[in-house]
BAMARTI-198543 format. One record per residue (C-alpha): residue number from 1; x, y, z. Coordinates in steps of 0.02 Angstrom, whole numbers, plus 50000, padded with zeros to 5 digits. Example, Ala and Ser with C-alpha at 12.3 -4.5 7.8 and 13.67 -1.06 7.14 Angstrom:
// residues 2
<r><k>1</k><x>50615</x><y>49775</y><z>50390</z></r>
<r><k>2</k><x>50684</x><y>49947</y><z>50357</z></r>
This chain:
// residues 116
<r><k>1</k><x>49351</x><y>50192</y><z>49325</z></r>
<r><k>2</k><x>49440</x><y>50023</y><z>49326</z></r>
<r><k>3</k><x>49428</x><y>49877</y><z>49454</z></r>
<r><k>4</k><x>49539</x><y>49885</y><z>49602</z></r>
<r><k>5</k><x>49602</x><y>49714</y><z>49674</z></r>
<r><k>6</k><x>49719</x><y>49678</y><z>49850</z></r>
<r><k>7</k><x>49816</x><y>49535</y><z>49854</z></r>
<r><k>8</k><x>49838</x><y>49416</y><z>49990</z></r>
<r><k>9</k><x>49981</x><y>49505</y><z>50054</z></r>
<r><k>10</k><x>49907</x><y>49681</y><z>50027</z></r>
<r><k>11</k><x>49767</x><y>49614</y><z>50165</z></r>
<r><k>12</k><x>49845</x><y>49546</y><z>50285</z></r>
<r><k>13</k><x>49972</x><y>49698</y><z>50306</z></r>
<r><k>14</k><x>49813</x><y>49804</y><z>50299</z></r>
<r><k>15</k><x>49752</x><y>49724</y><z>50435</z></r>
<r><k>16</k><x>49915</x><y>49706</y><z>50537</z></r>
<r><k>17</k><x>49934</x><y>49881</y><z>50531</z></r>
<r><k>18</k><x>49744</x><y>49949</y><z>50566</z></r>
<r><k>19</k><x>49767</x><y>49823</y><z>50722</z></r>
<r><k>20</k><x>49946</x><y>49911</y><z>50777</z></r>
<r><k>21</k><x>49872</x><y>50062</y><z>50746</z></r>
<r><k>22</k><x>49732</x><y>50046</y><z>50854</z></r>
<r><k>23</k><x>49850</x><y>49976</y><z>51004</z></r>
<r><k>24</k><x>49922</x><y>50140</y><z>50997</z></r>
<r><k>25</k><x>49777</x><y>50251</y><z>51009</z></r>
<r><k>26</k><x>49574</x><y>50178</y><z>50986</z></r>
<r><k>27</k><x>49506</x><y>50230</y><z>50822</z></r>
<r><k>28</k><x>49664</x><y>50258</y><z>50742</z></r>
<r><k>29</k><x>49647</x><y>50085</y><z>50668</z></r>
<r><k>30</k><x>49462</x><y>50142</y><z>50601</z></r>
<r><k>31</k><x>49572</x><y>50283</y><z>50529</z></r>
<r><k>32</k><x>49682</x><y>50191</y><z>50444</z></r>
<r><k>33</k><x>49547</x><y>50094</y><z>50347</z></r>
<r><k>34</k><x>49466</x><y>50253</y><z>50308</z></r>
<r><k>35</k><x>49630</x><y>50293</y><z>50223</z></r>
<r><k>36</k><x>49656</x><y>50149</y><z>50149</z></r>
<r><k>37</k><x>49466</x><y>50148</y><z>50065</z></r>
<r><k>38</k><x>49504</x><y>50330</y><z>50013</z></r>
<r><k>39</k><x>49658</x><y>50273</y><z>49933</z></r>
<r><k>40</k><x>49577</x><y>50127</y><z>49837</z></r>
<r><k>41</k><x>49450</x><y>50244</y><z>49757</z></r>
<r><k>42</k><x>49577</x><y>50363</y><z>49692</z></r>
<r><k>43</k><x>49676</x><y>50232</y><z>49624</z></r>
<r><k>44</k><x>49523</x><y>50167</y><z>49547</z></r>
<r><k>45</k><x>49462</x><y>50340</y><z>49464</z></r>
<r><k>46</k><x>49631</x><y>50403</y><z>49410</z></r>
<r><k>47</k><x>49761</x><y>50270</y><z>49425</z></r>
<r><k>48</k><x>49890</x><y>50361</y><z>49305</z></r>
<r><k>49</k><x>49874</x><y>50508</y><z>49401</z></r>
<r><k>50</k><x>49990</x><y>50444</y><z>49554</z></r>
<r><k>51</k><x>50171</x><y>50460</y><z>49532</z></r>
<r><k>52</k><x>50276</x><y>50301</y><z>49471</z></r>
<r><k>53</k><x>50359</x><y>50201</y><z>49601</z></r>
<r><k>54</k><x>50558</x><y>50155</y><z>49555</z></r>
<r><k>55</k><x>50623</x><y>50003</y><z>49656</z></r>
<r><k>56</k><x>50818</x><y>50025</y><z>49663</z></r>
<r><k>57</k><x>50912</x><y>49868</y><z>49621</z></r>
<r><k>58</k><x>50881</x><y>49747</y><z>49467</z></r>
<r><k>59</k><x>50783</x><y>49829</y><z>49329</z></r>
<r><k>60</k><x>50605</x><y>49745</y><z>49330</z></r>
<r><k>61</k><x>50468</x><y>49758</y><z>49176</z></r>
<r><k>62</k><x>50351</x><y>49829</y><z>49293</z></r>
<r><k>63</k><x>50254</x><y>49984</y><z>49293</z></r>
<r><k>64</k><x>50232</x><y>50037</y><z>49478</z></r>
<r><k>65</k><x>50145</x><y>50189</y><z>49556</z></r>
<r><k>66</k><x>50116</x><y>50224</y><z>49731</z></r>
<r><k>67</k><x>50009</x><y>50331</y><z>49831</z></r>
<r><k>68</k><x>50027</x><y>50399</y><z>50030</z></r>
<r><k>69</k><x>49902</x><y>50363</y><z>50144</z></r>
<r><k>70</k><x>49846</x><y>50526</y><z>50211</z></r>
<r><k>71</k><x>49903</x><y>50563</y><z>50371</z></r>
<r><k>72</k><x>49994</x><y>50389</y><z>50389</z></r>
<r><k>73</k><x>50167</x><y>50322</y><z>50335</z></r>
<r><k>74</k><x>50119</x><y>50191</y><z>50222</z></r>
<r><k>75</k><x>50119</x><y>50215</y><z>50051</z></r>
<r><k>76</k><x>49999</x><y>50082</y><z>49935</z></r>
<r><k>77</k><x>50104</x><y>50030</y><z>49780</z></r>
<r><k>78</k><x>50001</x><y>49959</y><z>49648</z></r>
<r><k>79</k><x>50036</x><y>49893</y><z>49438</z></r>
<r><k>80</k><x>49911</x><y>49972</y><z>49332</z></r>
<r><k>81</k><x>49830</x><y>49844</y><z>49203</z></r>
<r><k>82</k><x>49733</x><y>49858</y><z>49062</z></r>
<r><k>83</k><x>49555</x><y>49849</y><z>49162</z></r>
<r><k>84</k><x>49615</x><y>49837</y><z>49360</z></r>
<r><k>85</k><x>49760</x><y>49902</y><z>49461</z></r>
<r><k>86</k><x>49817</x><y>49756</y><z>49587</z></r>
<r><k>87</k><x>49875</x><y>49818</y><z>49768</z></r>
<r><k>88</k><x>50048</x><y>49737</y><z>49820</z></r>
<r><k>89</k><x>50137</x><y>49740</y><z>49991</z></r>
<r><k>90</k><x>50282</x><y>49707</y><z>50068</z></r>
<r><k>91</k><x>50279</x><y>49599</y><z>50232</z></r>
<r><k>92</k><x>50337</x><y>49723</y><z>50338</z></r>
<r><k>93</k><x>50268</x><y>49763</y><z>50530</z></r>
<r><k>94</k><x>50193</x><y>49948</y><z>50555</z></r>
<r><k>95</k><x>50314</x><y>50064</y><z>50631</z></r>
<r><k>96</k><x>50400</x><y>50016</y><z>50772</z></r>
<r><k>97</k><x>50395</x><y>50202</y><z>50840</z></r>
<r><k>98</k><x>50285</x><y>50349</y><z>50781</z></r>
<r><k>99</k><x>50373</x><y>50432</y><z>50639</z></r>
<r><k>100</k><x>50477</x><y>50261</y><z>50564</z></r>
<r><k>101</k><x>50429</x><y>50276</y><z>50392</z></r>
<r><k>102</k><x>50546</x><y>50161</y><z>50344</z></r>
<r><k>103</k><x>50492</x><y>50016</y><z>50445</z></r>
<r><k>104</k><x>50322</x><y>50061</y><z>50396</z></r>
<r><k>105</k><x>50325</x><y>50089</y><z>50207</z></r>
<r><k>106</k><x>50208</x><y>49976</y><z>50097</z></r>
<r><k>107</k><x>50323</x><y>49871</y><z>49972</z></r>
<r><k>108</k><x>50260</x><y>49754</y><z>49842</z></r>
<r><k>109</k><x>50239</x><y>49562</y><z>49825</z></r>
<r><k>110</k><x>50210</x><y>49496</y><z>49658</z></r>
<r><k>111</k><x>50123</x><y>49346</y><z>49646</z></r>
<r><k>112</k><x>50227</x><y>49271</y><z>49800</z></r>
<r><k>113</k><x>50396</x><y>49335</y><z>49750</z></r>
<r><k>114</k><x>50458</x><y>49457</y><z>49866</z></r>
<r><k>115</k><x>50530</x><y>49607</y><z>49770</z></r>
<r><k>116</k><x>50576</x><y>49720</y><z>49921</z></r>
């Protein structure tokens, strides 16, 4: 098992999304952070196991791998390290309608550089 870490970015569009969620129906926020906890203990028991995430555009030395949020849109992409896998997001708003994946997809943020 390895160490899982958020960034800054990573929490805040957790919790801008839990609180859009639950504006659209109560406990579907709760949900959310269910799936999100869910999520970080998978990644943290079998990181490799989740499918590598490819960013089109420029060609970055980055190993990426991403995993769906159960029921949800979002998908958490994460870099797998030695001893932790860090949790990157893009700054994106949750869906704007039920169903807008795009809108709603997770993107990365290293260290304050937007990639997405």
């Amino acid at each position: 098992m390895i160490r899982v870490r958020t960034s800054s970015a990573a929490d805040r569009d957790i919790i801008e999304c839990a609180t859009w969620f639950e504006k659209q129906k109560p406990r579907l926020g709760s949900d959310f952070l269910d799936a999100v906890d869910e999520a970080l203990v998978q990644i943290a028991v079998r990181p490799n196991a989740c499918p590598t995430f490819v960013l089109e555009g420029p060609r970055l030395n980055v190993d990426l791998r991403s995993l769906r949020l159960g029921r949800f849109p979002q998908l958490v992409i994460f870099e797998v390290g030695s001893d932790e896998a860090v949790i990157y997001v893009r700054r994106g708003a949750p869906p704007s309608r039920p169903g807008d994946a795009a809108s709603s997809t997770v993107g990365i943020s290293l260290k304050g550089n937007s990639i997405l």
